[in-house]
TORPA-4810 file (N, C-alpha, C, O; in nm, 3 decimals):
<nodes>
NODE_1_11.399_8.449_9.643_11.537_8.456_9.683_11.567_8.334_9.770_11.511_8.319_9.878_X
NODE_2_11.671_8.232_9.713_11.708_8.178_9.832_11.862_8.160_9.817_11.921_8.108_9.722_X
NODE_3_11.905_8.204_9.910_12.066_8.256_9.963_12.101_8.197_10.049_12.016_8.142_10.120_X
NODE_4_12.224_8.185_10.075_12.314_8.155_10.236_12.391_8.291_10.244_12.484_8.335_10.177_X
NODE_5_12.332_8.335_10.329_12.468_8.464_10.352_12.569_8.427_10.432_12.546_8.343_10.519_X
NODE_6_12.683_8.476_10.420_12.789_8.451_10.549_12.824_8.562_10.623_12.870_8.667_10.578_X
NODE_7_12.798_8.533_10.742_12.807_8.614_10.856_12.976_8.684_10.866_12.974_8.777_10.947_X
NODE_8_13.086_8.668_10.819_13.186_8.691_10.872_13.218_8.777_10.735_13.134_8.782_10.646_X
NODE_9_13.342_8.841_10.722_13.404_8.866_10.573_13.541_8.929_10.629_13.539_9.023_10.709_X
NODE_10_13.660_8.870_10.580_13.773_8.898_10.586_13.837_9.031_10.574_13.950_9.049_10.618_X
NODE_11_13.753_9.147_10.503_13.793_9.237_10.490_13.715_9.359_10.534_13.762_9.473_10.533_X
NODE_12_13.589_9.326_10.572_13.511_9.422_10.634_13.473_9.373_10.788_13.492_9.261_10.837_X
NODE_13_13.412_9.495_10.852_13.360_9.499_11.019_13.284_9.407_10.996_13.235_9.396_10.884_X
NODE_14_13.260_9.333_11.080_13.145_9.227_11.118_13.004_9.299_11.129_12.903_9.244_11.086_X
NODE_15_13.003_9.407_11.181_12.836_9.525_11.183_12.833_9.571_11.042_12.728_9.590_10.980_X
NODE_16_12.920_9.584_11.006_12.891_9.639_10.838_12.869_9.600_10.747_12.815_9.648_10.647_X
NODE_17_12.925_9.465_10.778_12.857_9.353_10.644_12.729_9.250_10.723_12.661_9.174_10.654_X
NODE_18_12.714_9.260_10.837_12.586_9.223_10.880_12.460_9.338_10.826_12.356_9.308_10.766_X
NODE_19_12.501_9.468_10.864_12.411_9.585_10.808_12.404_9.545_10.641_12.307_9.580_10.573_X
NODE_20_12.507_9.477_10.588_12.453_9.527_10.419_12.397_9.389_10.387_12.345_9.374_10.276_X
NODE_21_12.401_9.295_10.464_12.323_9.198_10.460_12.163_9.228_10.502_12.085_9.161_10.434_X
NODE_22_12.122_9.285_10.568_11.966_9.356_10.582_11.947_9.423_10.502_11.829_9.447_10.475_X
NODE_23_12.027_9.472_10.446_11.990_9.583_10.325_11.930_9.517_10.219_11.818_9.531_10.171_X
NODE_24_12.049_9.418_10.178_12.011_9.356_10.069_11.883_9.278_10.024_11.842_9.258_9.910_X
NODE_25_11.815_9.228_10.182_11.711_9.157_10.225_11.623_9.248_10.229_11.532_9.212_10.154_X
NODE_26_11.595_9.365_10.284_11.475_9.458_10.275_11.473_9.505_10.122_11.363_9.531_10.074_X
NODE_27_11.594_9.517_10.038_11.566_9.584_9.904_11.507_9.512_9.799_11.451_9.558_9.699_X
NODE_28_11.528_9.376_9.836_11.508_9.246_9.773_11.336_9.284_9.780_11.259_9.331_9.696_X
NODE_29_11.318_9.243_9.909_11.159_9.305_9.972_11.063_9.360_9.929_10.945_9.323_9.930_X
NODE_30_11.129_9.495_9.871_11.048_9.599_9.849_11.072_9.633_9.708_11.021_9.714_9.631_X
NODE_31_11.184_9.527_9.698_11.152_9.543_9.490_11.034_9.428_9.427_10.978_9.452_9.320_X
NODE_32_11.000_9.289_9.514_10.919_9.245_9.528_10.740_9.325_9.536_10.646_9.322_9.456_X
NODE_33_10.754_9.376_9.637_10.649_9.427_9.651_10.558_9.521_9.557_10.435_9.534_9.551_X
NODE_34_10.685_9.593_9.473_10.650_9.707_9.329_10.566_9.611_9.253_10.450_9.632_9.217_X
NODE_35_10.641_9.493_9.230_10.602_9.382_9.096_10.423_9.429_9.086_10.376_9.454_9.197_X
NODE_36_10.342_9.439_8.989_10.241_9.437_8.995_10.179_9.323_9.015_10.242_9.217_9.013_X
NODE_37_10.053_9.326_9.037_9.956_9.247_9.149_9.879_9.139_9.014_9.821_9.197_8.922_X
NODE_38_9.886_8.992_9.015_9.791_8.962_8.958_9.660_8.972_8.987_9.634_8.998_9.105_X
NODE_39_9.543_8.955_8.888_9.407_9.030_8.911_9.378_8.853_9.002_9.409_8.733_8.997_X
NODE_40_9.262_8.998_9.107_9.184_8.901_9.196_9.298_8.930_9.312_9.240_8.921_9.420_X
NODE_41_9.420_8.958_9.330_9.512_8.985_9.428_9.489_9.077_9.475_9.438_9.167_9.407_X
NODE_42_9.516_9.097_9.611_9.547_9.262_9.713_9.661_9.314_9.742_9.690_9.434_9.745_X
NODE_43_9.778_9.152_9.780_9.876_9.215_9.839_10.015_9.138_9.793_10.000_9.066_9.695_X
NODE_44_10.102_9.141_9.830_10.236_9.031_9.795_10.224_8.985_9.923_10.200_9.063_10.016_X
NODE_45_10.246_8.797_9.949_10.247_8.740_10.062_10.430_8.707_10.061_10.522_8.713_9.980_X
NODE_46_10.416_8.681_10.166_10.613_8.568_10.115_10.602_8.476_10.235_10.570_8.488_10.354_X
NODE_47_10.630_8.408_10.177_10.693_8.240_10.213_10.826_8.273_10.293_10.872_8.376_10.243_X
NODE_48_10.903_8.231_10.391_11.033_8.237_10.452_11.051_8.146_10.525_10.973_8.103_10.609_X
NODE_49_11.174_8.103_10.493_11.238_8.016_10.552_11.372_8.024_10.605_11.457_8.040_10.518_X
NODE_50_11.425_8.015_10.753_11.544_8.089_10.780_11.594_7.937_10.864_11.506_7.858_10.897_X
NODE_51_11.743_7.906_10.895_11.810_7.835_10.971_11.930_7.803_10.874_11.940_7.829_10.754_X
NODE_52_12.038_7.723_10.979_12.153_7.661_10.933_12.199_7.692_10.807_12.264_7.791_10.773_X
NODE_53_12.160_7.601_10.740_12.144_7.534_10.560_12.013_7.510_10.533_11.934_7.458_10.612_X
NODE_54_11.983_7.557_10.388_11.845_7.474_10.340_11.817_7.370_10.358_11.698_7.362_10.327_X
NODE_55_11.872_7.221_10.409_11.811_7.123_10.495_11.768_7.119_10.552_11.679_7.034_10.547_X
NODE_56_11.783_7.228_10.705_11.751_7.220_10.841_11.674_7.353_10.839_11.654_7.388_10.955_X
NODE_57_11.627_7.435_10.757_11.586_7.550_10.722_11.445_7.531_10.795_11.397_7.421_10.768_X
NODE_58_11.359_7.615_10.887_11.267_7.651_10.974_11.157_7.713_10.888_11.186_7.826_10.847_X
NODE_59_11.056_7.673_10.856_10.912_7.856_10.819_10.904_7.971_10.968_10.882_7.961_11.088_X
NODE_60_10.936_8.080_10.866_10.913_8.212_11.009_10.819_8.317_10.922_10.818_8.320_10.799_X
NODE_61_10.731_8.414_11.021_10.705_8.509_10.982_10.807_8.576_10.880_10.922_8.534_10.888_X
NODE_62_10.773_8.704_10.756_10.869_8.805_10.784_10.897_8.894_10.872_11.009_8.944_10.872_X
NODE_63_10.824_8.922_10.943_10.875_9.027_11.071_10.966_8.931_11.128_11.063_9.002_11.155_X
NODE_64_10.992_8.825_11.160_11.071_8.772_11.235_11.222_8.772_11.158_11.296_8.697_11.221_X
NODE_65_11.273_8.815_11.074_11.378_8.785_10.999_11.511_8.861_11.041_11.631_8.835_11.029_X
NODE_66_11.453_8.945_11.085_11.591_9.036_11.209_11.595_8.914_11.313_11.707_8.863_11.327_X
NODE_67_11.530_8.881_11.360_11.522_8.850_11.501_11.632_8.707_11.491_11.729_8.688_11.565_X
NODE_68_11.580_8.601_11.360_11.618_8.497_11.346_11.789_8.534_11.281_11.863_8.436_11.282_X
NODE_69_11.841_8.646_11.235_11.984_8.706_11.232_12.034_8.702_11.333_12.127_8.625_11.357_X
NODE_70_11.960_8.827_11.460_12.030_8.813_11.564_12.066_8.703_11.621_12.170_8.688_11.686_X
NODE_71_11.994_8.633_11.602_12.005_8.502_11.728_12.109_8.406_11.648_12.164_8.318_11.713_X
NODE_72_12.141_8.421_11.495_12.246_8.343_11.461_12.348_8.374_11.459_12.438_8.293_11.441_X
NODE_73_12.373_8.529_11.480_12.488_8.591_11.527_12.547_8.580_11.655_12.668_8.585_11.675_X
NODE_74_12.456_8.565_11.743_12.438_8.515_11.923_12.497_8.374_11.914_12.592_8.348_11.988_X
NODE_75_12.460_8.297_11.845_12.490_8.143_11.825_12.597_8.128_11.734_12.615_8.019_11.678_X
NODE_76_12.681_8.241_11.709_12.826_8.243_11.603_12.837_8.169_11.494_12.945_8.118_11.464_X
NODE_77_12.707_8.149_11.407_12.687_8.057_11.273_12.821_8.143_11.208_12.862_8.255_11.240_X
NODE_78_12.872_8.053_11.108_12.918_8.130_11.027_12.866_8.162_10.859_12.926_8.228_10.774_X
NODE_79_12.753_8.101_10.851_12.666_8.163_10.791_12.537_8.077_10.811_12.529_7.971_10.873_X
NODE_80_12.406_8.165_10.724_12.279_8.155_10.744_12.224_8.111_10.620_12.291_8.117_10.517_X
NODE_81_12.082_8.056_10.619_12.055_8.051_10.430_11.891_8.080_10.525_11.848_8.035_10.632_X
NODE_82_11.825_8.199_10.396_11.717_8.253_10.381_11.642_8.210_10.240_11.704_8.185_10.137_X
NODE_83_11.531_8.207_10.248_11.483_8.184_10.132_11.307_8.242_10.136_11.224_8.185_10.206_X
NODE_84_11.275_8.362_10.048_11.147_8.446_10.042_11.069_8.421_9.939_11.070_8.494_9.839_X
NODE_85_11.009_8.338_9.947_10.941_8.383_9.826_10.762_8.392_9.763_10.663_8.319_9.770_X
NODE_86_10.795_8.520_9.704_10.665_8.603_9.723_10.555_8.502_9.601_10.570_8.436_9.498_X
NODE_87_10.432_8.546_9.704_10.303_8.482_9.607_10.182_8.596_9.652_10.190_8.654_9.760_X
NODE_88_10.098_8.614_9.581_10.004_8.672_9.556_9.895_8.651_9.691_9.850_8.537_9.698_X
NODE_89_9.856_8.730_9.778_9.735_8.713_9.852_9.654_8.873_9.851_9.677_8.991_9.825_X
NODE_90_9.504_8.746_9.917_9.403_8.831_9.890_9.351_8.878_10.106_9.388_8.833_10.214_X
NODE_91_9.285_8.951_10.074_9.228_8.954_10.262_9.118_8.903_10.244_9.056_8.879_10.140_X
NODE_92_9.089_8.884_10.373_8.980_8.800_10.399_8.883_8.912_10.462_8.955_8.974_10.540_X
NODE_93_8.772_8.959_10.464_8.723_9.009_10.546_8.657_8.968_10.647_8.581_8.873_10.631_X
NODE_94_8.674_9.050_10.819_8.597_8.958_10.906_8.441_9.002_10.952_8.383_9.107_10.921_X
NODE_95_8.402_8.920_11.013_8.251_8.945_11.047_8.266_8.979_11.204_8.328_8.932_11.299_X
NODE_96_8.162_9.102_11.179_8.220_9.182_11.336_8.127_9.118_11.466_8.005_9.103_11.472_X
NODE_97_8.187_9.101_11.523_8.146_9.005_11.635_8.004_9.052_11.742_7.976_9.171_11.758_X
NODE_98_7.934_8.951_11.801_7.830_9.023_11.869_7.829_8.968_12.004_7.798_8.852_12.031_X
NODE_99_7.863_9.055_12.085_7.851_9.012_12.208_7.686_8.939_12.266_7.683_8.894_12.381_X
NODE_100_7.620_8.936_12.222_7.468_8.899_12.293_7.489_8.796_12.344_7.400_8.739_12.406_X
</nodes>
């Protein structure tokens, strides 16, 4: 997915089309996540990229993707561009540590 959403809309609440803007982003998410797994895979990873415009566009966690909304709503963008996109990862397992 890569989008610019706009923060404002002429005919709806500003919370309500911010809310269906997360929606659209978590459903996006988790229709991703169904896709089946290529072999040798564990999990769906995603790539994200959030700021301004896709020029000036930042890498963030996904957990961070509320956070980087709020703060462009705080900073009165009048819109945002996101861009997710999912690739295949595996875990790593770790080696349990020894205090001696």
């Amino acid at each position: 997915m890569k989008k610019t959403f706009k923060l404002t809309h002429e005919k709806l609440n500003q919370d309500r089309h911010i809310d269906a803007t997360r929606h659209e982003i978590r459903k996006y998410i988790k229709r991703e996540r169904k896709r089946t797994l290529p072999e040798g895979a564990d999990y769906w990873d995603f790539d994200c990229r959030f700021g301004a415009d896709a020029g000036i566009s930042d890498e963030i966690h996904l957990s961070e993707i509320d956070k980087c909304i709020n703060a462009a709503i705080e900073d009165e963008f009048p819109s945002f561009y996101l861009e997710i996109i999912a690739k295949p990862g595996t875990r790593v397992k770790r080696e349990p540590e020894d205090d001696d």
